[in-house]
C-alpha positions in Angstrom: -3.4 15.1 7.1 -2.8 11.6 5.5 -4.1 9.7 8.5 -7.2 11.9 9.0 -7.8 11.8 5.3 -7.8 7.9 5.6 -10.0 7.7 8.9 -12.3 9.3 7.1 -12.4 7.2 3.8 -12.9 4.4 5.9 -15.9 6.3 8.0 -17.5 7.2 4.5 -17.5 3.0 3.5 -18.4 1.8 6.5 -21.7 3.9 6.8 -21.8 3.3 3.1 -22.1 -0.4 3.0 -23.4 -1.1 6.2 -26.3 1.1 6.7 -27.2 1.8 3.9 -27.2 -2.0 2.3 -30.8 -1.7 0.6 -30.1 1.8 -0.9 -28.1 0.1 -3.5 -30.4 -1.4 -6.8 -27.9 -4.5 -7.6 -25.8 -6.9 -5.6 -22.5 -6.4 -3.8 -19.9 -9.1 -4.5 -16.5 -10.2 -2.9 -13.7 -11.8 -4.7 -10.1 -11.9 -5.6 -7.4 -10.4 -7.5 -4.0 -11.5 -8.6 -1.4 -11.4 -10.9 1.6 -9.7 -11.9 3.8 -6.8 -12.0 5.6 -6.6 -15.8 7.9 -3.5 -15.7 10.5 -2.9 -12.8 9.2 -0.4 -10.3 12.8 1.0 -10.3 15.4 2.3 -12.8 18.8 0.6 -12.0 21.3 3.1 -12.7 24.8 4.4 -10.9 25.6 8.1 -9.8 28.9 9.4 -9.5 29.6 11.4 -6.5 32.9 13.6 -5.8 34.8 14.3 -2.5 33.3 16.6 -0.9 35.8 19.5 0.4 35.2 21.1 3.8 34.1 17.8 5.9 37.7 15.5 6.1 37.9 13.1 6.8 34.3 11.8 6.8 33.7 13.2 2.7 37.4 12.7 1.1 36.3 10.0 -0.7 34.5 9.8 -4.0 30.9 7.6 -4.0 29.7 5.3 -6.4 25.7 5.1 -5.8 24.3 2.2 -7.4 20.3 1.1 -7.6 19.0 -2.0 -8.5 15.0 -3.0 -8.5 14.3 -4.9 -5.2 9.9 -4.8 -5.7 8.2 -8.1 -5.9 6.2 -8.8 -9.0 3.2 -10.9 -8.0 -0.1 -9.2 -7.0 -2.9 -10.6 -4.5 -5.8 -9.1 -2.6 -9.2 -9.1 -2.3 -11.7 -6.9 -4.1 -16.1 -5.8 -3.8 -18.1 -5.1 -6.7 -21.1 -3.0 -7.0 -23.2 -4.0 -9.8 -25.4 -0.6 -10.8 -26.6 -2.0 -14.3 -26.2 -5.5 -16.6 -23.1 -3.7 -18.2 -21.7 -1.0 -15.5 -19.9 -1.7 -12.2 -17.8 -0.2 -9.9 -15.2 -2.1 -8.4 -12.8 -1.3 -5.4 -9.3 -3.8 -4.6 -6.9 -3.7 -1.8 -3.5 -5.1 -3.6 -0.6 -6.4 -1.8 2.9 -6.1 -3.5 5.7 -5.1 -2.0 7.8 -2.4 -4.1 11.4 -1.7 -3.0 14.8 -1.0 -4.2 18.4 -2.1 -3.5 21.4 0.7 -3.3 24.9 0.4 -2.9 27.8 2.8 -2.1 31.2 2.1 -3.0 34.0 4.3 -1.4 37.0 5.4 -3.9 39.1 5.3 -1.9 37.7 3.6 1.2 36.5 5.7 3.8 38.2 5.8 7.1 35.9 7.0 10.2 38.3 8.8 13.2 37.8 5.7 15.3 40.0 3.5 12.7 36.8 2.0 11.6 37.2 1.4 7.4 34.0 1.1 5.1 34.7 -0.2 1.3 30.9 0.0 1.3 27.6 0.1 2.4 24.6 -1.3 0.9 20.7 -0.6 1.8 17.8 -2.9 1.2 13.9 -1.1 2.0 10.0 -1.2 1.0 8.2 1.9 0.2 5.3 0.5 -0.2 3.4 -2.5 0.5 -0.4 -1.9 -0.5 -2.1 -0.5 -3.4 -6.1 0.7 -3.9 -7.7 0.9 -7.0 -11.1 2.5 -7.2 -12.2 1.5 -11.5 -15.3 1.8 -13.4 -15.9 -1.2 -15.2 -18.3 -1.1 -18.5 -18.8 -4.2 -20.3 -19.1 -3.8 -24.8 -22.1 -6.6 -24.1 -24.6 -7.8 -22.6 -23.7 -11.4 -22.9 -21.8 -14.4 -21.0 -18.6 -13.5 -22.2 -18.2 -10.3 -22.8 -14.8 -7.5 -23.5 -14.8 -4.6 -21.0 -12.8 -1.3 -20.7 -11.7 0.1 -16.7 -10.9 3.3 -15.3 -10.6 5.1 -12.3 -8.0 6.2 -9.4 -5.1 4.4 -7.6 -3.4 5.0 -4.3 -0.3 3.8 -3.1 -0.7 4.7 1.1 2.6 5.6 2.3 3.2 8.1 5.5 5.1 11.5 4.0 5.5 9.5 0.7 2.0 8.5 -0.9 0.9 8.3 -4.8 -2.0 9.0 -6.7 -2.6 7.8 -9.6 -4.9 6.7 -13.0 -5.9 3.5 -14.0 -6.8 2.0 -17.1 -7.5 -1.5 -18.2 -9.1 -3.7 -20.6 -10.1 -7.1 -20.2 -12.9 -9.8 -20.7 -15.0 -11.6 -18.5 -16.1 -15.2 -19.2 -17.2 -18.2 -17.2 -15.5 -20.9 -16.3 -17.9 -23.5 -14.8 -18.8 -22.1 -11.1 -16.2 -19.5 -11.3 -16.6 -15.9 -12.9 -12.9 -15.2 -14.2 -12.2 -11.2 -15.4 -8.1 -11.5 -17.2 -7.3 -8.0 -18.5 -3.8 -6.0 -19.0 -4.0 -2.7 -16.6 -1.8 0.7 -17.2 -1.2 3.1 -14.0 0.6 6.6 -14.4 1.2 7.7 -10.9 1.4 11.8 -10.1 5.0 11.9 -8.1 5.6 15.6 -7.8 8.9 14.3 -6.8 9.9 12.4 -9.9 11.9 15.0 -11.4 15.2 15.9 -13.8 18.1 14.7 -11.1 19.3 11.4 -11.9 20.0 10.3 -8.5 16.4 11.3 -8.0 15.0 9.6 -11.1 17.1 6.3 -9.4 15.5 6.4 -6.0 12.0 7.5 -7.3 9.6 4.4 -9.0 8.8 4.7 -12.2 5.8 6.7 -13.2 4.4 4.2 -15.6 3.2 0.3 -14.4 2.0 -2.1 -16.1 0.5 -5.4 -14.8 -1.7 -8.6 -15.9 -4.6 -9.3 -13.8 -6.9 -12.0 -12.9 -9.9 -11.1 -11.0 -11.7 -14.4 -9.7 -15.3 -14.4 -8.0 -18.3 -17.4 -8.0 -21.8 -15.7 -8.8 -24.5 -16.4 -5.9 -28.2 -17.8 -7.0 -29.3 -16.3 -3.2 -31.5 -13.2 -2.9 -29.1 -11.6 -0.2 -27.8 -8.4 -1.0 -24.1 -9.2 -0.5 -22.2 -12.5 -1.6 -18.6 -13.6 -1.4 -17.6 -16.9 -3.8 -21.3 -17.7 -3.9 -22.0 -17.7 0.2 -23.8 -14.8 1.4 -21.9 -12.3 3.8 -23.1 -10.3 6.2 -20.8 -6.6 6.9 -21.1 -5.1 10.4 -18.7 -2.2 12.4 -16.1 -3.3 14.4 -15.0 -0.5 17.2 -12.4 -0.8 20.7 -9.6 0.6 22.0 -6.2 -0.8 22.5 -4.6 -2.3 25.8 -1.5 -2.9 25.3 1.1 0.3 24.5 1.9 0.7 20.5 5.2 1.6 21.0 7.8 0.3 23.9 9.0 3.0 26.4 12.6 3.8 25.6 14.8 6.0 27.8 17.7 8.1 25.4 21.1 8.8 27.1 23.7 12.0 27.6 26.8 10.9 29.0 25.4 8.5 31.5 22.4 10.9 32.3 18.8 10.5 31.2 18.3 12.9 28.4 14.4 12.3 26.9 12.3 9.6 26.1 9.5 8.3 24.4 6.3 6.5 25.4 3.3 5.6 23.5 -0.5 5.8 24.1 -2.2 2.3 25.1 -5.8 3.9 24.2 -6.2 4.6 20.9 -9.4 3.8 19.1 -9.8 1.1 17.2 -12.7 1.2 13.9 -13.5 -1.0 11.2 -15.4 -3.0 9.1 -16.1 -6.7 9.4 -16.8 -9.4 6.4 -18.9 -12.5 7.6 -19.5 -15.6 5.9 -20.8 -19.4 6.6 -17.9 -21.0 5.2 -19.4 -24.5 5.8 -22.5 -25.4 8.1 -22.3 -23.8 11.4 -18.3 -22.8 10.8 -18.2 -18.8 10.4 -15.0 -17.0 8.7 -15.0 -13.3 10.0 -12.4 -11.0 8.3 -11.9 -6.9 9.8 -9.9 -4.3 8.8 -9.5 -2.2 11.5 -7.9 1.6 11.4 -5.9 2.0 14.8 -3.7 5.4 14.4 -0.8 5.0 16.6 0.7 7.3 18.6 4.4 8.1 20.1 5.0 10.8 22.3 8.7 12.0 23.2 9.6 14.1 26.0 12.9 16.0 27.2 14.2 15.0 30.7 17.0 17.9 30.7 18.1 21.3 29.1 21.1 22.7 27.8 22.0 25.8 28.8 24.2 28.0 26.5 27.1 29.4 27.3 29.4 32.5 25.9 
């Protein structure tokens, strides 16, 4: 569902924006966005966890579970603006953060496997997500130069079996600085997690439901008629579309007792589709950016059966 859902998001902008360029009344701008994350992402806690009977000698020993914040606070990305009146546009960002946490058990007392093996403890270090889409409506109070704004509008955090959605809402100001168009403002995000809920341990390994962040949006207005600029240069957008030759996945052959017992293999021909940002960087010197939506595929297989026996 999720990676259907995003192929076609991404069919909806491309035919959007790229074939439809003159439907639109006002420009299309590209800039960028950073900034920075002001809250931790996680709760750092500890969770007690007795023996558990019935599993010796694998569960006779208590667990400490401890969590600790491991997310990066410093935003980045790009972002397009769609202008629809002097004080109203809409504005879409792709921002990279990485948001993770840090856990450790600790054994009481330390746990011994049936091979002699002892662990005191183990500890885990991941990223649950990497990339973040707002989708705001921006309305400037004024008409003028320098003018205060209010923002609202969805957030996704894209994660496979683990994504958010949530609301957005901002103020700022936008103002001029020489060239540049600068756009500071302080941004609130609740995210929906169905799975935040009373447990503790689950309250620990879930992110919080409330963000807050400081952002600087950064752009340079364009004095060409084109439809589409990006830092004052004009861009031109355009489909990318292939397939892939080389396999997504390496071929990997799973053991029973010396005997082949399944696999996995991947397919080498999976469709590739995207958009692509062009822009004359200097005279004659082109930058072309894509972002191209490849699903990737692994396939697994059984090489023998096991047969039951009374």
């Amino acid at each position: 569902m999720y990676r259907r859902d995003s192929f076609s998001i991404l069919l909806v902008t491309i035919a959007a924006f790229c074939f439809c360029p003159h439907a639109f009344a006002q420009r299309v701008s590209f800039g960028a966005v950073t900034g920075i994350n002001l809250v931790d992402d996680y709760r750092s806690g500890s969770v007690f966890q007795p023996p558990v009977v019935g599993c010796e000698p694998l569960c006779d020993s208590a667990a400490l579970f401890t969590f600790r914040d491991a997310s990066s606070r410093f935003i980045i990305g790009p972002n397009v603006e769609l202008r629809l009146s002097n004080r109203l546009l809409v504005e879409a960002e792709a921002l990279h953060r990485r948001v993770g946490r840090k856990e450790r058990i600790q054994y009481v007392p330390p746990l011994v496997y049936p091979n002699g093996f002892t662990a005191a403890s183990r500890e885990f270090r991941g990223t649950d997500y990497s990339w973040e889409f707002p989708i705001l409506a921006r309305y400037r109070l004024s008409a003028s130069t320098t003018s205060p704004f209010l923002e609202l509008g969805p957030t996704f955090r894209p994660a496979e079996n683990n994504q958010l959605n949530g609301i957005t809402a901002g103020t700022g100001l936008e103002l001029r600085a020489k060239s540049l168009e600068l756009t500071p403002r302080v941004r609130y995000t609740h995210w929906f997690d169905k799975n935040y809920g009373s447990d503790p341990a689950i309250r620990l390994m879930r992110p919080r439901p409330n963000q807050i962040a400081l952002i600087m949006g950064i752009s340079r207005p364009s004095t060409s008629p084109a439809w589409a600029a990006a830092f004052g240069k004009d861009v031109t957008l355009g489909v990318v579309a292939g397939a892939g030759l080389t396999d997504d996945f390496p071929t990997t052959t799973f053991l029973f007792e010396g005997v082949p017992a399944a696999k996995s293999f991947s397919d080498s021909r999976s469709p590739v589709l995207g958009v692509m940002v062009e822009l004359e960087a200097l005279k004659n010197l082109f930058v072309e950016i894509n972002g191209l939506y490849r699903p990737l595929h692994l396939t697994g297989q059984t090489l023998i059966s096991f047969r039951k026996t009374g």
